[in-house]
N, C-alpha and C positions, 0 to 999 in steps of 0.2 A: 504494500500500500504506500501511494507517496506520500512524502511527509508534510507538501501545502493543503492536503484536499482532506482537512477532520473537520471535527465537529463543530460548530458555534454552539449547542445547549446541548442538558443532561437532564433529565427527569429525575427521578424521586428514586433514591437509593434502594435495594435488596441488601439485606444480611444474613450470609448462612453461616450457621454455628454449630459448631458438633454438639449432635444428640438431636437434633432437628430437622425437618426432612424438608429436603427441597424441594419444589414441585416443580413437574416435566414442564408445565410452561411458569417461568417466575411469575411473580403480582405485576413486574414493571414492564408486564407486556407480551410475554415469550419470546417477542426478538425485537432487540434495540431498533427503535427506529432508524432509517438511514440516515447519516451523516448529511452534513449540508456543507459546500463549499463558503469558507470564507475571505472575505474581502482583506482580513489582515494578513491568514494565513497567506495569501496567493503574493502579498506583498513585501511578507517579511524577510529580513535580510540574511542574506546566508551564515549558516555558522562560523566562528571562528576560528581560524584554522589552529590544528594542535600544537602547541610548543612543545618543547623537551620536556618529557613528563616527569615529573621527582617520582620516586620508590610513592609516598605515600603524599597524598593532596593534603594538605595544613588551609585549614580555616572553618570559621565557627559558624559562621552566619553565611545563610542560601544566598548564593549569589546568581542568579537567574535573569538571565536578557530578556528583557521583556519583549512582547510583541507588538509588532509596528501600527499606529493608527488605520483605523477603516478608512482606504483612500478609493475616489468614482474610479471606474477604469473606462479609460475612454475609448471611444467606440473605436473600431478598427477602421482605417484609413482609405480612402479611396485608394490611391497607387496601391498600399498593402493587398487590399482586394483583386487589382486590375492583374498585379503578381502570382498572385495564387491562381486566379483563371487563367490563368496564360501556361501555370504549371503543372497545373490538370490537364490543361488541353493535351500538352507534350506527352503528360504521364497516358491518356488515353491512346494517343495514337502509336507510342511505345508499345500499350499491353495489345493494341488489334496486332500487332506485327508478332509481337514476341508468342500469341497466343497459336500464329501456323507454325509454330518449331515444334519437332518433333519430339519423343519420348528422348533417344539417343542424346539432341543436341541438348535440351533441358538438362540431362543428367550432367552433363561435361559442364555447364554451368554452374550448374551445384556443385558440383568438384572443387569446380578454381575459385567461386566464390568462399568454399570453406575453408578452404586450404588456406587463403589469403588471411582471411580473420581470424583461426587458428595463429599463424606467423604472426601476426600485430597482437595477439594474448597482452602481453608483459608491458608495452606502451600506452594500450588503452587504457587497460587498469589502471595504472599510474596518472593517466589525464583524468580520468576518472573521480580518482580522490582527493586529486589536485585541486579540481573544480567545484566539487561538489561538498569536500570537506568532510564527508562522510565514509564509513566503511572503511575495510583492509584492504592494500593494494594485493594482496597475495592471496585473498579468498575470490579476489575478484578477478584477479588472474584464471583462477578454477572455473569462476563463472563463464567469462570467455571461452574458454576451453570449453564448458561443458554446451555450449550453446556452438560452438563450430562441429565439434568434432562428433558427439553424440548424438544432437541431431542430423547429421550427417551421413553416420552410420545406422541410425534407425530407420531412416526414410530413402537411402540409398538406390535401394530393388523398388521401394514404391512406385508403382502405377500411377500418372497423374496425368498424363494426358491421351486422351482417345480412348480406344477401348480398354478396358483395365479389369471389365470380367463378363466371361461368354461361356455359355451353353447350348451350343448348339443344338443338343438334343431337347432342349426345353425353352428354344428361342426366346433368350433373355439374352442381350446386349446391354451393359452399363459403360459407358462413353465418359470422361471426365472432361467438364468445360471450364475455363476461369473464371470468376466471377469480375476481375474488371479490376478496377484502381479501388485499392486496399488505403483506405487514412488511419495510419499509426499513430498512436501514442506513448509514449516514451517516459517512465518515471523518472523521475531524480534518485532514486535508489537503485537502480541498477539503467543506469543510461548505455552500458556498453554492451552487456551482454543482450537487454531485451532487442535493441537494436539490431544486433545480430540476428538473433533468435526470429524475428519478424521478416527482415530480407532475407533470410535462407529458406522460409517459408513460402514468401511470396515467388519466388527465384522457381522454386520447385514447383509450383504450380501453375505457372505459368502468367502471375498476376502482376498490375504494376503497384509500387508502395510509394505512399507519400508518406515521412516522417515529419512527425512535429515534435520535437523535442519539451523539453522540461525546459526553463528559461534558463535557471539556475545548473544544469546539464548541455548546455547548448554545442557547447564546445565538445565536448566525447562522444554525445551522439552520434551528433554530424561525421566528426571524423571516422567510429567505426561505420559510418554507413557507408561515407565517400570509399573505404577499403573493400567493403563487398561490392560496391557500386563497378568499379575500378576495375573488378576482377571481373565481373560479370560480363563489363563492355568488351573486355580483352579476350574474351572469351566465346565472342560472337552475340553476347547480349544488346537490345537496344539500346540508346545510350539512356534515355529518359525514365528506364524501368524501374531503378529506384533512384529516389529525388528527398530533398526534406524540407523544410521550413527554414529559411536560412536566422528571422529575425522572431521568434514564438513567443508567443504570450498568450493568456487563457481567451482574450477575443479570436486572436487568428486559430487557435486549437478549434475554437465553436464552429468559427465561417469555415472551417476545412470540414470537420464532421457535418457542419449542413448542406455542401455543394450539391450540386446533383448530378457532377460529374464520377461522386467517390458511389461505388457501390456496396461497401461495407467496411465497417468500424472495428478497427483489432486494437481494443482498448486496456489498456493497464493503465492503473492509476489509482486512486482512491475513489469510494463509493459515489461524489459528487460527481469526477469525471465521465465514472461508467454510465451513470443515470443520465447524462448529458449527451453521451454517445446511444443511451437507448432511446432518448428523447428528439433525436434528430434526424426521424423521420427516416435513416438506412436501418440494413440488418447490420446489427453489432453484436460482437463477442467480447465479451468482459470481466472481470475477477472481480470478486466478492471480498470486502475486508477480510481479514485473519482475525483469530484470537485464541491461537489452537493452543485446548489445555493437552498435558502427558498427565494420565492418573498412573501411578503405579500400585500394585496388588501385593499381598501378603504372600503370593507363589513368585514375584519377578524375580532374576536375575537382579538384585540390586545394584553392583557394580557396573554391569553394564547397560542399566537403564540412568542412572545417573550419570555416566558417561557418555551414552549416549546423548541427555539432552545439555548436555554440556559440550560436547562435540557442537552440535546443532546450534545454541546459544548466541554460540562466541563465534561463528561464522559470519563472516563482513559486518562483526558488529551487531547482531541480530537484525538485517534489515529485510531479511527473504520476509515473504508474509504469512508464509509457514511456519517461521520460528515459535518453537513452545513462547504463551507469553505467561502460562501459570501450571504450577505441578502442584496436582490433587494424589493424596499421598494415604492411605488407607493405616488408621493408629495403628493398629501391633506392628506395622515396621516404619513405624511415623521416625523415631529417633535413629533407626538405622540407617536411614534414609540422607535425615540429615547429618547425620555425622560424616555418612559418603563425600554427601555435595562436601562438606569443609574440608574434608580427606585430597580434594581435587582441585580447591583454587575458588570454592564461591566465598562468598561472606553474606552472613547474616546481621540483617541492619538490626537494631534494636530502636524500642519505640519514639525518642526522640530523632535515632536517623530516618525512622519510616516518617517523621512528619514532614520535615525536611525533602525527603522524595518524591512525596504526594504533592506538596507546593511545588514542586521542579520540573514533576512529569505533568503538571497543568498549568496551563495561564488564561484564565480567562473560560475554563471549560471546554478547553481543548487541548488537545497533544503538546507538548513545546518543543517545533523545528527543530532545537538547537540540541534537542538531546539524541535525534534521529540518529543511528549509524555511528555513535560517540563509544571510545572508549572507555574503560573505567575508569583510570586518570581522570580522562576532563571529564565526564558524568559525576566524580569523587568532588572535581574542583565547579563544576556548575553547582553541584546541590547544597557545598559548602559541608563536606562531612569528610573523615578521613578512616581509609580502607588501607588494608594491611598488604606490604607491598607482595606481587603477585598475583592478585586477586582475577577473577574473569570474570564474574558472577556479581551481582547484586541480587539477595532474597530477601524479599518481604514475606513475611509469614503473617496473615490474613485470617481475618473470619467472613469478612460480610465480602458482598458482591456487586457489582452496578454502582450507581453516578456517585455513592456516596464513597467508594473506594475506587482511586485511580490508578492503582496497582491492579485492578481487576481487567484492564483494556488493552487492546493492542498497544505495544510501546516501542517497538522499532527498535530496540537496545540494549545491551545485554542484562535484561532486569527480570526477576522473576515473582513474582507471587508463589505464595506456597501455601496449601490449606490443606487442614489434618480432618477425615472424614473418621467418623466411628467404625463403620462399616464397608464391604464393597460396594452395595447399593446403595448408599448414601454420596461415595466417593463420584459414584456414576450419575447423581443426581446433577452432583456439585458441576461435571465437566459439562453435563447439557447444559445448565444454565448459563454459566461461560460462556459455552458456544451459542446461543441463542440472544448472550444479552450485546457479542459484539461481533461473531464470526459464523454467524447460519451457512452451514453449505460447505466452510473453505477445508477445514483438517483437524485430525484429532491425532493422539496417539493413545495407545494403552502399549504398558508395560507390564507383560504377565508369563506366566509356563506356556509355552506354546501348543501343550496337552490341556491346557485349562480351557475347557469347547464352553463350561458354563458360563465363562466368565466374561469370554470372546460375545459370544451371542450375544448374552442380555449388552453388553455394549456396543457393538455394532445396530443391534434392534432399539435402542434410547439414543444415540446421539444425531442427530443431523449437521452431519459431514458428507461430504459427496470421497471423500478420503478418509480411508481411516487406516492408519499404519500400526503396527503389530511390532514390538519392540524394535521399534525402526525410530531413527531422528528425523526429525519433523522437516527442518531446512534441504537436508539432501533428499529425505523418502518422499515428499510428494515431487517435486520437478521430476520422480521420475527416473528409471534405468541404472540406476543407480544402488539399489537396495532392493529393487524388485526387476528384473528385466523385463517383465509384462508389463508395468506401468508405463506412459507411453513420457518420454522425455518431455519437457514443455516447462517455459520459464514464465506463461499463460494459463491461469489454474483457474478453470471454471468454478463454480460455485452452488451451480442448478437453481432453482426456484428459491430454495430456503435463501440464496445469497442474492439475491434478486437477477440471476444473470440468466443468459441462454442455451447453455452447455453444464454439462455436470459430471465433465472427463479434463484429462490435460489435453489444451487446444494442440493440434497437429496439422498437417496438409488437410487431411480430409475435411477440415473445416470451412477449409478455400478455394474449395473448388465446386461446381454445380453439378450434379451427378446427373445425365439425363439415361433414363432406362428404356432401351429398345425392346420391346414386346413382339414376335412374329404370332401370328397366330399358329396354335396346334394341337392339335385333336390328343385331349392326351392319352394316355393308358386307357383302354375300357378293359370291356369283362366279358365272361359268358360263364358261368357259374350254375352247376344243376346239382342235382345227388351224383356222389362217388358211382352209384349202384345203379340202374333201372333195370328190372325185370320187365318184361313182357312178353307173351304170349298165352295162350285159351293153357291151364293148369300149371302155370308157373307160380304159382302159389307157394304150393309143397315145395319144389327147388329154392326157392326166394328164400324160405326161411330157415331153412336146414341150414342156410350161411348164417346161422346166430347159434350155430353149435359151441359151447363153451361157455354164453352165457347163463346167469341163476336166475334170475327175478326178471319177469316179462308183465309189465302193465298197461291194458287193451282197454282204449279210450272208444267207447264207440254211441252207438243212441238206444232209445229201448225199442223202436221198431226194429231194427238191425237184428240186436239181440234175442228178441222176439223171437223173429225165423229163422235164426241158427248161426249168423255168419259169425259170430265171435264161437262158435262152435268150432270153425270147419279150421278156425287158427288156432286152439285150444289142442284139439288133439293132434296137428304138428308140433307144437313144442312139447305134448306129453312124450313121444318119439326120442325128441332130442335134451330129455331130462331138464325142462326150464319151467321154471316153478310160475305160475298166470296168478293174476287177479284183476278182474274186469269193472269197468266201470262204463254204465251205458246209462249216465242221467244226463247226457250231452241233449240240450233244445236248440231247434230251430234258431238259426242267430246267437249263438253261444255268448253266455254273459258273462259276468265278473264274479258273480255268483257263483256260477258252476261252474265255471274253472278253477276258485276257493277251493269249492267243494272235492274236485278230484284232488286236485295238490294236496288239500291237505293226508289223502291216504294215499299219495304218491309218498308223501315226507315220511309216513309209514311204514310205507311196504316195503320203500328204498331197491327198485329195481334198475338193474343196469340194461334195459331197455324200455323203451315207449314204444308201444305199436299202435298206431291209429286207423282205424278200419272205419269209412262210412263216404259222407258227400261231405261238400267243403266244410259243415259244423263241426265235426268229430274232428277233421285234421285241424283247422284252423284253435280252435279250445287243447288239442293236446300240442300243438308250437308252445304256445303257453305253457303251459302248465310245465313242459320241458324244461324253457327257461325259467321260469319260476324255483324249479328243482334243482336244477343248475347254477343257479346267478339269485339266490334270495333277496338280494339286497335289490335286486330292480326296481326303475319307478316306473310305473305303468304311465303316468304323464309323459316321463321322460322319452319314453319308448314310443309313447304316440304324437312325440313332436314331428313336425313338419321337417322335411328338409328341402336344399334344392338340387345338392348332391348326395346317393347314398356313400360315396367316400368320406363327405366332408361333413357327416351329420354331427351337430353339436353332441347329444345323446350318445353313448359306444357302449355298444354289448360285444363282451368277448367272446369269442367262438366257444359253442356247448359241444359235449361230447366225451366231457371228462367225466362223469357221473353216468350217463346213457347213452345209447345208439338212440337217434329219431328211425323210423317206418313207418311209411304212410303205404296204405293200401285203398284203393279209391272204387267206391262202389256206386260209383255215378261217371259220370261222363260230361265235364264243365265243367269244375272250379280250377285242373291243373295243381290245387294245395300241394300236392305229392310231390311237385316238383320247383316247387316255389319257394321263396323266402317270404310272402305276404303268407298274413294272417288277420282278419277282418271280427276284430270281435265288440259287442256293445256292451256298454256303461250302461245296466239299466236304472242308475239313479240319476240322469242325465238324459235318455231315453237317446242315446250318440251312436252309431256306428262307425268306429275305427279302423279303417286299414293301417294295419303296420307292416313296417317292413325295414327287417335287416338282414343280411346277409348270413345271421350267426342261426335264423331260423329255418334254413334250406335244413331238409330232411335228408340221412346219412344214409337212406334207401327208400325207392319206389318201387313199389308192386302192381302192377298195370296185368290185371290179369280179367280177360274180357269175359270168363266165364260167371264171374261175378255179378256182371250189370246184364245179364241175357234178362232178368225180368223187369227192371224198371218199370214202372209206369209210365205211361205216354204223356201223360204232363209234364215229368220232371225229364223224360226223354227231348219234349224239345225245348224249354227252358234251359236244360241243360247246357243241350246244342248250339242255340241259340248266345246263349254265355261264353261258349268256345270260339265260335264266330266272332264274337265282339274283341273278346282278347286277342285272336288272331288279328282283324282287320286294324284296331287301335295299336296295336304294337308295328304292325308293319307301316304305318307313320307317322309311327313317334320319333320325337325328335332323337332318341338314344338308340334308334335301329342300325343296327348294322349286316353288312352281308352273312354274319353268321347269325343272326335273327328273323331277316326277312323270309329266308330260305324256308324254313321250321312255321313263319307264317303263311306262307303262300302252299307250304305242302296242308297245313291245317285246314285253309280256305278250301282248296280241293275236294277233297277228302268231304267234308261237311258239308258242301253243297252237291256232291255225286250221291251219300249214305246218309245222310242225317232224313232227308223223306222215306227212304226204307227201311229204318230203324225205326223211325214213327210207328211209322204204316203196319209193319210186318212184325215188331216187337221181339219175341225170343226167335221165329220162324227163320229169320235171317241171321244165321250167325254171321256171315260176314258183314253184314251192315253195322250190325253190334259195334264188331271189334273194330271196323275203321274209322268209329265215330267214338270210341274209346282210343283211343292212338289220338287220332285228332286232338280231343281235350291236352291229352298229354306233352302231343309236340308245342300246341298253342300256350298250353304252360310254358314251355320252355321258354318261348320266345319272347312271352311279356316278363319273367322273369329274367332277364335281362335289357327288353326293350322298355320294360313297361307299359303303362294304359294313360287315358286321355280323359276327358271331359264326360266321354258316357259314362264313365264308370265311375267319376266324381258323382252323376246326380243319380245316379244309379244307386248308389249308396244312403243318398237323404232320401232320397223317394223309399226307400225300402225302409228305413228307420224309422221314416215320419207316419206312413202307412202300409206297413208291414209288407208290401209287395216282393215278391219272391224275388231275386237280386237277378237270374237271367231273368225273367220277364220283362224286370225294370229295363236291362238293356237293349230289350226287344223293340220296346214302345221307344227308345231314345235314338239307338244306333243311326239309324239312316238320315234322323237330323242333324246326328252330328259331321256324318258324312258330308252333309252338302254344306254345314259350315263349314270344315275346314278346307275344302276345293276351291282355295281361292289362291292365285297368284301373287297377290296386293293383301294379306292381312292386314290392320291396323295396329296389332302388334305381334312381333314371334318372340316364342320364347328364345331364349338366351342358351347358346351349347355349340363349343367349338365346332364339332362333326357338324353343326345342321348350317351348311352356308347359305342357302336360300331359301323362300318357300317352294315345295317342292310338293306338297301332299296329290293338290290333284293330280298331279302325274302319277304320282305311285298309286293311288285310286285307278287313273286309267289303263295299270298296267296290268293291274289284278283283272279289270273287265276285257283286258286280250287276252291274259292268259286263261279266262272261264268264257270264250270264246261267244261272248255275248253281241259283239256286235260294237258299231258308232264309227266317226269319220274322224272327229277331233276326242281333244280329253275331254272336254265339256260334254258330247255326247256320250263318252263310254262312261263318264262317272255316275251321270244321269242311268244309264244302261245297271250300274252296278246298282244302285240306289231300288230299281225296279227290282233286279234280282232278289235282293235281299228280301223284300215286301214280299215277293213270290215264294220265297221261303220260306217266311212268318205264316205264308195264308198257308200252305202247305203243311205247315204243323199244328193249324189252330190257333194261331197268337195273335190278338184283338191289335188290330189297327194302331189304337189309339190310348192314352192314359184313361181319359173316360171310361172307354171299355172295361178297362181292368177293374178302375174302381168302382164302375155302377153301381153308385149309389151318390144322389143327388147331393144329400149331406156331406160326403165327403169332397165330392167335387167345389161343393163352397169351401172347405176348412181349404184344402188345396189352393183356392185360388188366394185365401187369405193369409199363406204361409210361404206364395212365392216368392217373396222378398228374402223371407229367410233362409229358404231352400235353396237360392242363388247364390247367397252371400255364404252359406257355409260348404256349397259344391266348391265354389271359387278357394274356397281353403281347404279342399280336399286335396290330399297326398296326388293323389292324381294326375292334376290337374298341369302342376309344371310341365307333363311332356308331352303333354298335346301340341302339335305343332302352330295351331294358331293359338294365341294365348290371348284367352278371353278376357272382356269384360265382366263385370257382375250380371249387367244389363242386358248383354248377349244370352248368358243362360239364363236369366231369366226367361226371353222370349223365347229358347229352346223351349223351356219347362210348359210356356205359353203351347205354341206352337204343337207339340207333342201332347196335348192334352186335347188339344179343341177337336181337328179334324185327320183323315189319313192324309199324308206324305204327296201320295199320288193323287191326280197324273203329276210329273213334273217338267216345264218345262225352260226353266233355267235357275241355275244354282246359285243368283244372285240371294245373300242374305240382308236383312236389313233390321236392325233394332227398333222397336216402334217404343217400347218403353221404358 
């Protein structure tokens, strides 16, 4: 932090005193308000420089320079102005140039620019403290050094211009751009090294830098800049790339961060400066005050945590903004602790010297310049006290905290606070409010066993530091590579939100440059996912199950009509065969509820069988998915599992794959739900009165039994509802948006199939075994296919409709299908859903391609889709299936509730699972007048597929 830019006021003090607990946010605020720039500080006159210092300082009374009167600062200059536009202009036209150099050339300028500043180390430093009157020429030497060579070797390989990371396989290009002419600011505490540190950045990224120096710094700035500068031009750089403020003052610092020629603000300085650079209308990057406490613990290494922050301290004077500026020291090694520190060179003021200090390190209720970067000498001979010669250290040992102790604040010098906590949690109390009352965001330390995880935690979890260093010295651990070679080097230490700044890392390249990401489009990974297993053929039965040799406990979910006539019979005594011990349960209802899937779980949790077999139509399979995972995954949440997705990859909700407790088998005694080979399962809330389709991948069943001797008796209702239901899955998956050629195939053979056998299975019933079996395969293959293509909008309202008014779920799709048909046959949707693979609209085409391949007839696709739309209607009349919803419901009463429920029936189709991969992606309003339209009258005649929403 600079040493012009503290505080003018202080609020109402905090006192912490052992035995009393501090609280995570103090009374006086939780975090000191920001500092304000003032008009004396920015004026006062620089320190004095040091004479030959005696062994020990002699005098009695504080002798402290006062600070200079509030003087106006007058406005900045016309010429002064017309100079700086005239040096942005150059600096802009530098960075357009400098920004077509390539990776190679860039790096070779980074080279000789480092190189050069590394070589001037030992001169700048010296001008340095010459000028500034502040700090060790030999720390600062280090500084240079670590700001050439470190950053140099850190960001060496770095990526900064052009492409800098590609995927081809996943078409992501990230391109790195400059962001333009970079205005620096420069503190008076380290004018040489930040200076560096800022042109080796901007150098590397391709950007131009304007420096403004510190007034009182003008002179080392400039010159380490002119050295990088120098090296750069020599080197093939612009000449203009980097430039500075030749004559600085806080008006020309403001008119440079306000141009509109700077595109971002690389700010250091104290909180005034940074809020000045946030306030000026660019993006700026800034450091947060310091006021990092070290606490040490009852497990540290004491020797080397007190040498530690004694190493750290005494470094250029303590002016890093890292420096510990108080050590919180935990009582049972309170006196160990400090006996160390004396052991090492500190001293401990006693209470007439701490009055003396407090008067020295304030004037006016602010910092006092003149103690900034001071050694103990003249700190001993400013405060007018006398220190025993050798000393490095000043400790104040302290109770209270905030405005009313000024040993509790950042001090720039090597001064410490020291306060004795009772406990560790109180110790940790003490360091938050510290950092909260003068340093949010910047750095902390703790001093502890590095085995100590309890101790690490709750402190790293209480303090807000964007750093927090682990028996590390605060001055070298945060800049960075130093003590941790992950940390990123940086003589720019963000602060995050808590510090009021934009960053909450050490600033690096990546901060300077614009990252633009190329996106290709690409279809990514799909699927095709069914059972491990499928049986099929007329007595594949017996065979199917003999593969569950070796299992004991077999539980057979099935209905009580099923059970009734025998079929959990005809699987009972294969597994008697195969010694696997059954227990059946057939209280599965129609639309399978929450209820009775309870109900079976809970003597699933019982019986504890290592298989589930499910035998019946879609209820019985879809209730025992359930019940699987239920058995499997207790902890599930049925909400969770019937949340919506838009991808089944990317669903919020994860079930992990079942199979570790039981096998799934599904055996399918109907012909239309495909459950057997699916991952949906459809089941209602009937406290909600909801029907849910869910669907995850983890409830595909781990064997299908597709055995057509099964379904020879069906009923001829459920025979073509059924069919009908098979149809729908087939023709909705073959133009859904997630079809693919290994989907279509499996739909188009389904469509076949169901339109050649599904009237003679009607018609002929058990008579026709072939008809049977090829509209049993059909269900099966059409499973396949939507279980990976999916379904569409019918089957969204298909769903409410059957909920709302219990209509059998194919029926429902019977009455809907062929409306949705001629919505989605549109060229021009008004919107499509969203899915790499689907590049355009395409439905009626694949509509009119299914009506060439069922060789129906038409000239265009508009004709053959129309051609297909008839088909299907000649289907429906063909098995019996009423035209229209009317039909179905006949009865007047319900036809009122129905019309007075289409709103809601629309709005909760539209948030059907479904519904995503319909290829046109409706409005609410659209299905509504579906729901409209498919209740009033038939379909046909049709003679064009123009849709239109009337309400």
């Amino acid at each position: 932090m600079s040493a012009n830019l503290l505080s003018c006021k202080r609020g109402a003090a905090q006192a912490v005193k052992p035995g009393t607990t501090v609280p995570m946010a103090p009374r006086f605020g939780g975090r000191r308000a920001p500092r304000i720039v003032c008009e004396a500080a920015a004026a006062s006159p620089a320190p004095v420089a040091p004479k030959a210092e005696p062994a020990v300082a002699a005098a009695t009374a504080p002798s402290v320079t006062p600070a200079a009167p509030v003087k106006e600062r007058p406005p900045v200059a016309d010429d002064q102005l017309a100079l700086l536009k005239a040096q942005l202009k150059r600096a802009q036209e530098a960075q357009l140039k400098y920004a077509t150099y390539s990776q190679a050339q860039v790096d070779e300028i980074f080279r000789r620019a480092a190189e050069a500043a590394n070589a001037a180390r030992i001169p700048l430093a010296k001008m340095a403290v010459e000028e500034t009157r502040m700090g060790v020429v030999e720390d600062k030497v280090v500084k240079n050094h670590f700001a050439s060579e470190f950053i140099y070797n850190k960001y060496k390989h770095t990526k900064t211009c052009g492409i800098i990371e590609e995927d081809e396989a996943g078409g992501i290009q990230k391109v790195a751009e400059p962001v333009g002419v970079i205005a620096g600011i420069v503190p008076t505490t380290n004018p040489t090294s930040t200076a560096i540190f800022k042109a080796l950045l901007a150098l590397k990224t391709r950007n131009a830098l304007v420096l403004c120096p510190h007034p009182r710094a003008a002179k080392s700035t400039i010159a380490a800049a002119k050295i990088v500068r120098d090296a750069a031009v020599a080197a093939g750089a612009p000449t203009d790339i980097i430039s500075w403020v030749e004559t600085p003052s806080l008006p020309v610092s403001q008119a440079l961060m306000q141009a509109p020629e700077v595109s971002l603000i690389l700010a250091t300085g104290g909180p005034a400066m940074v809020r000045a650079a946030y306030s000026s209308g660019h993006p700026s990057l800034g450091v947060g005050a310091g006021n990092t406490p070290a606490l040490i613990d009852e497990t540290a290494d004491i020797k080397m945590a007190v040498s530690s922050i004694m190493l750290s301290k005494t470094f250029d004077n303590g002016v890093i903004c890292a420096s510990e500026q108080s050590v919180v020291v935990v009582g049972k090694v309170y006196d160990e602790v400090r006996a160390e520190f004396i052991r090492r060179g500190a001293y401990f003021l006693n209470e007439e010297e701490k009055a003396k200090v407090r008067a020295g390190v304030l004037i006016d209720g602010r910092l006092n310049p003149n103690i900034v970067g001071q050694s103990i000498p003249k700190l001993a001979e400013l405060f007018g006290i006398k220190v025993p010669q050798g000393t490095r250290v000043l400790i104040g040992e302290v109770e209270a905290l905030g405005d009313s102790e000024p040993l509790s604040q950042e001090k720039l010098c090597p001064i410490l606070a020291m306060y004795k906590a009772p406990s560790y949690e109180h110790a940790v109390h003490i360091a938050h409010s510290l950092i909260m009352y003068g340093g949010a965001g910047h750095t902390s330390v703790l001093y502890t066993n590095p085995l100590n995880k309890a101790h690490i935690e709750l402190f790293e979890s209480t303090v807000k530091t964007v750093r927090i260093l682990i028996n590390t010295p605060a001055s070298q651990g945060a800049i960075g590579d130093l003590y941790n070679f992950h940390l990123d080097p940086s003589l720019t230490l963000g602060c995050g939100t808590w510090g009021s700044t934009s960053v909450s890392s050490n600033v690096g390249p990546q901060h300077l440059i614009n990252i633009k990401t190329v996106t290709s489009r690409r279809e990514n990974m799909l699927w095709f996912r069914v059972p491990p297993k499928i049986y099929f053929k007329g007595g594949c039965l017996e065979v199917a199950l003999r593969d569950l040799v070796g299992k004991k406990r077999a539980f057979i979910v099935t209905d009580k009509p099923l059970f009734d006539l025998g079929f959990a019979d005809k699987v009972t005594r294969i597994l008697d065969t195969i010694n696997v011990h059954h227990q059946v349960f057939y209280h599965v209802t129609p639309d399978p509820t929450l209820a009775c899937i309870n109900a079976g779980l809970s003597e699933i949790l019982e019986f504890k069988p290592d298989v589930i077999i499910a035998m019946g139509g879609g209820s019985p399979m879809d209730a025992a998915k359930i019940m699987w995972l239920m058995y499997e995954c207790p902890e599930t949440r049925f909400d969770g599992l019937a949340m919506r997705f838009m991808d089944i990859r990317k669903r919020v909700y994860e079930v992990p794959e079942l199979g570790k407790k039981a096998t799934m088998v599904c055996i399918p005694t109907t012909s239309g739900t495909g459950s057997e080979v699916t991952p949906f399962s459809v089941v209602t809330d009937e406290r909600l009165g909801a029907k849910y389709p869910l669907a995850d991948y983890a409830l595909t069943p781990n064997m299908a039994i597709v055995d057509p001797q099964l379904v020879l008796n069906i009923p001829k209702k459920l025979t073509a509802w059924g069919g009908i239901d098979a149809l729908t899955h087939a023709l909705e998956s073959y133009v859904s948006i997630c079809a693919t050629e290994y989907t279509r195939g499996l739909s188009r053979e389904a469509i076949q199939l169901l339109f050649k056998y599904l009237p003679r299975a009607y018609s002929n019933g058990p008579n026709d075994y072939e008809a049977r079996e090829k509209v049993h395969y059909a269900a099966t293959i059409a499973g396949m296919a939507f279980a990976n293509a999916f379904l569409g909008i019918c089957h969204s309202m298909a769903h409410k409709l059957g909920a709302a008014f219990h209509v059998p779920h194919g029926l429902a799709n019977a009455a809907l299908i062929s409306h949705v048909i001629r919505y989605n046959a549109t060229d021009m949707p008004a919107k499509q859903a969203a899915f790499p693979q689907y590049q355009y609209p395409n439905a009626k085409h694949h509509y009119a391609e299914l009506a060439t391949m069922l060789n129906l007839g038409g000239a265009t696709d508009d004709e053959k889709v129309i051609k297909l739309i008839e088909a299907v209607e000649d289907l429906k009349k063909k098995v019996d299936i009423p035209a229209t919803i009317k039909e179905i419901l006949n009865d007047p009463a319900k036809d009122e509730e129905y019309h007075q429920r289409l709103d809601l029936l629309a709005e909760d189709a539209f948030d059907d699972q479904c519904t995503g991969a319909n290829p046109r992606y409706p409005l609410i309003a659209d299905l509504k007048q579906i729901l409209v339209d498919a209740h009033q009258a038939p379909i046909l005649p049709i003679k064009s597929l123009e849709f239109y929403s009337k309400v």
